[in-house]
N, CA, C and O of each residue as an XYZ file, in Angstrom:
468
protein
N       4.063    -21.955     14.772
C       2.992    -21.026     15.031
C       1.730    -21.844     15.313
O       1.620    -22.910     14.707
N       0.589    -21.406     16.318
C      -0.161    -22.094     17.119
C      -1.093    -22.019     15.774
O      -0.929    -21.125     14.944
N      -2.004    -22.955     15.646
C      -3.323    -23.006     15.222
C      -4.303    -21.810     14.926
O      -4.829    -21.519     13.852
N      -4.408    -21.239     16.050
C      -5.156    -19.877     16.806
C      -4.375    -18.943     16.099
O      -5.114    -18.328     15.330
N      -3.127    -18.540     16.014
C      -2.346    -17.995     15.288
C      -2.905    -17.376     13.907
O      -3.247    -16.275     13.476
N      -2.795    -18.818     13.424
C      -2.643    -18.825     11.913
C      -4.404    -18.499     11.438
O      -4.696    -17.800     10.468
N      -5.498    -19.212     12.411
C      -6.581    -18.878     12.024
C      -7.067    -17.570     11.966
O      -7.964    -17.193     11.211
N      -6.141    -16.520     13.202
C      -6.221    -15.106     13.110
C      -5.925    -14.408     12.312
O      -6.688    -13.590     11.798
N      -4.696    -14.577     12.010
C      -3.886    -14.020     10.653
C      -4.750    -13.801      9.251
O      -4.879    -12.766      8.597
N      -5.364    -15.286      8.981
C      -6.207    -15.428      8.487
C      -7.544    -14.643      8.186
O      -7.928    -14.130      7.135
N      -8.212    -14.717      9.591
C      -9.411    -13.897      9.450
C      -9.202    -12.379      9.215
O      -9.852    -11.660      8.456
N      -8.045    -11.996     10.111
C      -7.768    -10.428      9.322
C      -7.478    -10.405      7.843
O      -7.783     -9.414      7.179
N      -6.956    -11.358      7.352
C      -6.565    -11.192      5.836
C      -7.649    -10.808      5.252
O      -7.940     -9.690      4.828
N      -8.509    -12.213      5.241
C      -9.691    -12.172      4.470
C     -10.554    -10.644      4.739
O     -11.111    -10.074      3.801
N     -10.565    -10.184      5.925
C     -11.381     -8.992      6.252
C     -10.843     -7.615      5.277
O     -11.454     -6.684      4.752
N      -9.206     -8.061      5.339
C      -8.390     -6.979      4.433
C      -9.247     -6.575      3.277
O      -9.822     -5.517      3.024
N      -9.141     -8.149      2.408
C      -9.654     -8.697      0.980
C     -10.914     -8.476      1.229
O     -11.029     -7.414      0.618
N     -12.051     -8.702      1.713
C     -13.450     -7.707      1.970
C     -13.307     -6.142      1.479
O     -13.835     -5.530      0.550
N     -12.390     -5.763      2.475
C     -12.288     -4.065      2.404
C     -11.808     -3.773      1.148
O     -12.333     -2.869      0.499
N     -10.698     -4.538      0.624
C     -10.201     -3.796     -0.891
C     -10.896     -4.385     -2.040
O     -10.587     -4.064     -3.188
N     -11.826     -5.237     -1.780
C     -12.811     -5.453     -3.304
C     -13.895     -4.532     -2.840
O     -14.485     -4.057     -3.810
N     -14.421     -4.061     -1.545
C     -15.242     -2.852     -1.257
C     -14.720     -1.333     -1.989
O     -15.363     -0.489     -2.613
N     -13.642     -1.389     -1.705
C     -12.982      0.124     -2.020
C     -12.940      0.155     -3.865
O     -12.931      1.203     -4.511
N     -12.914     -1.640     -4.648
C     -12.906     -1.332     -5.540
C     -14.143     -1.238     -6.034
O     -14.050     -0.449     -6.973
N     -15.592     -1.709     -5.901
C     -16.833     -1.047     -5.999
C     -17.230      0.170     -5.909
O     -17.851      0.771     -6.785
N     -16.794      0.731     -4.528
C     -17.013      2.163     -4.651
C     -16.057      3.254     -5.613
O     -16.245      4.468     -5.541
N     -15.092      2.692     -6.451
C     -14.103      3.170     -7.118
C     -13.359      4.516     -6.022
O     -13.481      5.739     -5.961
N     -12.566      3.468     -5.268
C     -12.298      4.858     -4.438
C     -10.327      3.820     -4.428
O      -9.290      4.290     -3.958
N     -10.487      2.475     -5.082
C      -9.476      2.066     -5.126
C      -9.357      1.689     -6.753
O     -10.442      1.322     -7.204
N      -8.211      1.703     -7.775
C      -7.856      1.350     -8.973
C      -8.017     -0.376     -8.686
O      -8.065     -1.026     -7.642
N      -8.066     -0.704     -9.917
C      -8.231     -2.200    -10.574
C      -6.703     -2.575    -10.084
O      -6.648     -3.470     -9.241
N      -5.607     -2.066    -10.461
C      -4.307     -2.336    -10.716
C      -3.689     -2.563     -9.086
O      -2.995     -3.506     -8.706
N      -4.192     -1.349     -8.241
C      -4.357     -1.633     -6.867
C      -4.677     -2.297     -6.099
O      -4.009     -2.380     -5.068
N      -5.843     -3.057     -6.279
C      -6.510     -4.099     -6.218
C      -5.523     -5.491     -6.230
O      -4.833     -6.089     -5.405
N      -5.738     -5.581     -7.097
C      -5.104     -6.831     -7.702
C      -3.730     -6.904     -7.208
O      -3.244     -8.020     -7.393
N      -2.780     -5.884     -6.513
C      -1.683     -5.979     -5.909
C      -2.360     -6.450     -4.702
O      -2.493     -7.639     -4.414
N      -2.825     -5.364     -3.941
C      -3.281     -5.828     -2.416
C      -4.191     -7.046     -2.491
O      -4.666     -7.302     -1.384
N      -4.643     -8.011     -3.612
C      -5.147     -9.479     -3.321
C      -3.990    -10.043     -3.417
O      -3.764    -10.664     -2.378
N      -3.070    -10.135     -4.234
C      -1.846    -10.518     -4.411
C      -0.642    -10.795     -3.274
O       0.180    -11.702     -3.149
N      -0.982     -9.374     -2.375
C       0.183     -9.856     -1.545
C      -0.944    -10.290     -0.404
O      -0.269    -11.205      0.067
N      -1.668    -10.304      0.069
C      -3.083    -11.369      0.637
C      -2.956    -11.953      0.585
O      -2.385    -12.300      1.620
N      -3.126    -13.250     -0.497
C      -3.026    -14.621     -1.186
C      -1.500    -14.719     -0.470
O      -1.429    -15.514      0.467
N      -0.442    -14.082     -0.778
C       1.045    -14.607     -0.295
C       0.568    -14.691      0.814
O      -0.040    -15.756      0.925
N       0.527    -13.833      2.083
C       0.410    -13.715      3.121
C      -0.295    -15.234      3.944
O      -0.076    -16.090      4.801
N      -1.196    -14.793      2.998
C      -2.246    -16.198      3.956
C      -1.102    -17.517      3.239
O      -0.292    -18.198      3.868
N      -1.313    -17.540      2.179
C       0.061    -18.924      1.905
C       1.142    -18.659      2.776
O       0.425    -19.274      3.564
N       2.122    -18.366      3.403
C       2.987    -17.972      3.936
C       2.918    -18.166      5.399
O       3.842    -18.396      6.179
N       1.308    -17.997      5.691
C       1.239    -18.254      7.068
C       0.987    -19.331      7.713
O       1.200    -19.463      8.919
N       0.376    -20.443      6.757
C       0.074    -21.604      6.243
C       1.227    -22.676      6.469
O       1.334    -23.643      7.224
N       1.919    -22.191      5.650
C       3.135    -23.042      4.999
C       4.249    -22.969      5.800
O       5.163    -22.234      5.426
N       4.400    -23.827      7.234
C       5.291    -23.924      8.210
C       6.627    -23.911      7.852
O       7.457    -23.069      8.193
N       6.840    -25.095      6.995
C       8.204    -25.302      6.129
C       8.970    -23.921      5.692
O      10.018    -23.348      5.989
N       7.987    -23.737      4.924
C       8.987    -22.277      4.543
C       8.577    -20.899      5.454
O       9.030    -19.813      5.091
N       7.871    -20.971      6.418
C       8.475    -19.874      7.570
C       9.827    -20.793      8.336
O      10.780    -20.202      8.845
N       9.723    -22.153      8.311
C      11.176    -22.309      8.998
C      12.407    -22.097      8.629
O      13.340    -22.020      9.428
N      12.490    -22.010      7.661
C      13.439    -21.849      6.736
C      13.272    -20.342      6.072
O      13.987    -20.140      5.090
N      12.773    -19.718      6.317
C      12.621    -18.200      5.995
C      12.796    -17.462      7.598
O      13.200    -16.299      7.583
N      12.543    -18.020      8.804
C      12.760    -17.907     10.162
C      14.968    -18.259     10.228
O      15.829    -17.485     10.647
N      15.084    -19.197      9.835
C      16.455    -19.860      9.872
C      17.356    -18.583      9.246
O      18.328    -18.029      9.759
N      16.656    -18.291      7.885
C      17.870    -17.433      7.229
C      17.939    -16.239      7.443
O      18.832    -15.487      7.052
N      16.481    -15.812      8.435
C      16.876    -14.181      8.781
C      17.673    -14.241     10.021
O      18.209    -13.241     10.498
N      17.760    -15.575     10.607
C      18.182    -15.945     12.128
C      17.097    -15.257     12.983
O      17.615    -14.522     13.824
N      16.011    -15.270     13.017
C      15.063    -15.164     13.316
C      14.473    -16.679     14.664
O      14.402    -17.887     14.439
N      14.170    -15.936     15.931
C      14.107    -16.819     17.194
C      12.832    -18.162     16.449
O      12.972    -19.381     16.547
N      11.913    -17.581     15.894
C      10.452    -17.999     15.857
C      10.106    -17.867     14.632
O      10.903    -17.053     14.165
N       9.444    -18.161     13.898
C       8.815    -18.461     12.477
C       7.791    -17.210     12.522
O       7.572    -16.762     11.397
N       7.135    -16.565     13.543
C       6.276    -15.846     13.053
C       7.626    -14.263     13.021
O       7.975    -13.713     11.976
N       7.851    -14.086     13.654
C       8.997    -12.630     13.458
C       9.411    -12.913     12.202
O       9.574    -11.766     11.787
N       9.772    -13.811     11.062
C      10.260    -14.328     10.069
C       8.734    -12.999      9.492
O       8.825    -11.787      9.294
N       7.690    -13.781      9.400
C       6.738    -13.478      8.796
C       6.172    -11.709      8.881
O       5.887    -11.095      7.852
N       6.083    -11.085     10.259
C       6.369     -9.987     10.545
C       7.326     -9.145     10.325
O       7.026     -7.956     10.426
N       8.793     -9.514      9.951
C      10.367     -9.075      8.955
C       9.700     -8.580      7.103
O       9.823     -7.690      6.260
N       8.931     -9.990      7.358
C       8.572     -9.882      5.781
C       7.395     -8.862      5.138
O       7.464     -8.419      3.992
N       6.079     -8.506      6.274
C       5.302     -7.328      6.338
C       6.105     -6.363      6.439
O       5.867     -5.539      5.555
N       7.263     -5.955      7.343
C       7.502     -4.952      7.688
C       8.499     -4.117      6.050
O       8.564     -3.052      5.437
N       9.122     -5.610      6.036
C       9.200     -4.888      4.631
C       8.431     -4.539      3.686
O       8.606     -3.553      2.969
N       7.470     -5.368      3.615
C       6.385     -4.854      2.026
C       5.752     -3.410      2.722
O       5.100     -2.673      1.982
N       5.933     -3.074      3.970
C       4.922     -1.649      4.520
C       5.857     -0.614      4.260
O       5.519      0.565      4.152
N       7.346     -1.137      4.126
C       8.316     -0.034      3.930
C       8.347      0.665      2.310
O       8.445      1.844      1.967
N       8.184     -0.939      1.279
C       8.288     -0.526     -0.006
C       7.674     -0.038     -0.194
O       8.023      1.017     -0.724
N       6.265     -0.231      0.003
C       5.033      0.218     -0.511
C       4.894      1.693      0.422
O       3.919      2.383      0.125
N       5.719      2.167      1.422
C       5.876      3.989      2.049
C       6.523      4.647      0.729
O       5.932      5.520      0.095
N       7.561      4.239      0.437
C       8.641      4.841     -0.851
C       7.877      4.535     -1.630
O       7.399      5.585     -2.059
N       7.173      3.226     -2.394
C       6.158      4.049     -3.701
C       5.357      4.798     -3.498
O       5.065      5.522     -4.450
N       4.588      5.012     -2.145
C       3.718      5.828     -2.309
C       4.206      7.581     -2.044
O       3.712      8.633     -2.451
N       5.385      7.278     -1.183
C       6.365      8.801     -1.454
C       6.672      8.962     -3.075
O       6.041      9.958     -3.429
N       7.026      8.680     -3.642
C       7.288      8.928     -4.919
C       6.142      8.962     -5.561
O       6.290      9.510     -6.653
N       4.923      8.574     -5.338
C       3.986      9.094     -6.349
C       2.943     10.210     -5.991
O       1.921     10.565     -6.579
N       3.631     10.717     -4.648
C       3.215     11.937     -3.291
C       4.194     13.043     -4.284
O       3.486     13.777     -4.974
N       5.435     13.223     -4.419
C       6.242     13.537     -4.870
C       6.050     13.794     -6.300
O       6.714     14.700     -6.804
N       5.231     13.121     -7.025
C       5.517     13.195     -8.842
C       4.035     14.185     -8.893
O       3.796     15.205     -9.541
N       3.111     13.333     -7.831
C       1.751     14.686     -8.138
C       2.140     16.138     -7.596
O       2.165     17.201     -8.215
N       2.344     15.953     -6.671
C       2.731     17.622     -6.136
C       3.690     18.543     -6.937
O       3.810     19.736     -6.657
N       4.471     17.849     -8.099
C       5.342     18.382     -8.661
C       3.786     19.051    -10.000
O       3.472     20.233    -10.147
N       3.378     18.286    -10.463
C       2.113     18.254    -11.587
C       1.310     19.225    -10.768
O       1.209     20.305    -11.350
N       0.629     19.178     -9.451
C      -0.137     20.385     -9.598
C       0.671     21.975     -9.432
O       0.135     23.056     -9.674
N       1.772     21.809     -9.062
C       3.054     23.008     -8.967
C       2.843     23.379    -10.520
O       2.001     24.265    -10.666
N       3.192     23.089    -11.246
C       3.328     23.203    -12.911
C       1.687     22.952    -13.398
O       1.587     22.983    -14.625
N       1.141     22.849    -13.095
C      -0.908     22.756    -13.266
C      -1.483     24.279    -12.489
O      -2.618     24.709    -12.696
N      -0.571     24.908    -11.663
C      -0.890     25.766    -10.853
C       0.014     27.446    -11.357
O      -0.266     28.644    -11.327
N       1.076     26.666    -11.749
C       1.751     28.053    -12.874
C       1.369     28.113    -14.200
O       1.802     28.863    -15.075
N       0.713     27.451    -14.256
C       0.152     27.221    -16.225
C      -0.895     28.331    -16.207
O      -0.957     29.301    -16.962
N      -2.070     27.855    -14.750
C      -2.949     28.411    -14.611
C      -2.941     29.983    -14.167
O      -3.774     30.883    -14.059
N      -1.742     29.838    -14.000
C      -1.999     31.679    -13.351
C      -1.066     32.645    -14.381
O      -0.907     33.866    -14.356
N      -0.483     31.570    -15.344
C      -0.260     32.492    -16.655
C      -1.131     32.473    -17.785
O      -0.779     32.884    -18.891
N      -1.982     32.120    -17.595
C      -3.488     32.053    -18.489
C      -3.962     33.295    -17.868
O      -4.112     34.282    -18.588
N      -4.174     33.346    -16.819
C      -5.142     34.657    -16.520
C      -4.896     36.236    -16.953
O      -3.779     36.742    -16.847
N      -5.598     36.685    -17.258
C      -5.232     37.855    -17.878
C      -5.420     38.852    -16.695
O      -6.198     38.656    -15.761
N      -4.559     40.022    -16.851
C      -4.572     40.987    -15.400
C      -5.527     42.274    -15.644
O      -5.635     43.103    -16.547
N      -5.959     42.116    -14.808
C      -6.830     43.413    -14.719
C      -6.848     44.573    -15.172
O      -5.900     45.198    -14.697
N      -7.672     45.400    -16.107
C      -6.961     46.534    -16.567
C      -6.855     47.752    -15.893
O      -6.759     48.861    -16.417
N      -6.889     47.360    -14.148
C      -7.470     48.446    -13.581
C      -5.820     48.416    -12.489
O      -5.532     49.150    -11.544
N      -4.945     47.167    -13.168
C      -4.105     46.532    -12.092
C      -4.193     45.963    -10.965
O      -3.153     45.557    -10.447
N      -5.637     45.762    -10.198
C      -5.956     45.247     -8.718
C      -5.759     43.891     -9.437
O      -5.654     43.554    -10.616
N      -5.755     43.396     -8.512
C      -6.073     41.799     -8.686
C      -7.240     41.589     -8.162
O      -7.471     40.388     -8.302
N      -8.293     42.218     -7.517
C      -9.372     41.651     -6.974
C     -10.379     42.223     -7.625
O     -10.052     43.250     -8.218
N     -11.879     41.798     -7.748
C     -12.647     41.648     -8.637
C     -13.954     41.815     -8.032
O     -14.970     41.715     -8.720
């Protein structure tokens, strides 16, 4: 991978890591969140870096080029991280379903029988 490459890769990273210590100031992102998305950042930029092991991470996917190696390896963390975030799409919508029947057996009915008020 060219020079130019890797310095790009780069500068988007870091811009990433800008945006998600921004999002965690404005608390519009968790601490725990955070600290994943610097986490796989830090890999990323190491990874893009570290020729040796894209060649050999290029070799074992049989991968033409070292950077598709590296793009195999995003494409997976964008997949895992779709299914956790389906499943935790999935566990809230179930909570306000059951937050939303709690609430409408609390209400007491009208003694007039309308429902409107």
């Amino acid at each position: 991978m060219s020079f130019q490459a890797k310095t790009m890769i780069t500068v988007l990273l870091l811009a990433n890591a800008v945006l998600v210590v921004d999002l965690l100031r404005t608390r519009r992102l968790t601490e725990s969140y955070t600290l994943l998305w610097l986490f796989v950042i830090a890999c990323t930029t190491g990874a893009t870096w570290a020729d040796g092991f894209l060649r050999h991470l290029a070799w074992f996917f049989g991968a033409a080029v070292p950077l598709s190696a590296l793009t195999l390896l995003g494409l997976a963390f964008i997949l895992v991280m779709l299914i956790f975030f389906s499943m935790k799409i999935s566990k809230l919508t179930k909570e306000l379903k059951d937050l939303a029947q709690e609430v409408a057996l609390r209400i007491p009915p009208s003694p007039s029988g309308d429902s409107r008020e």
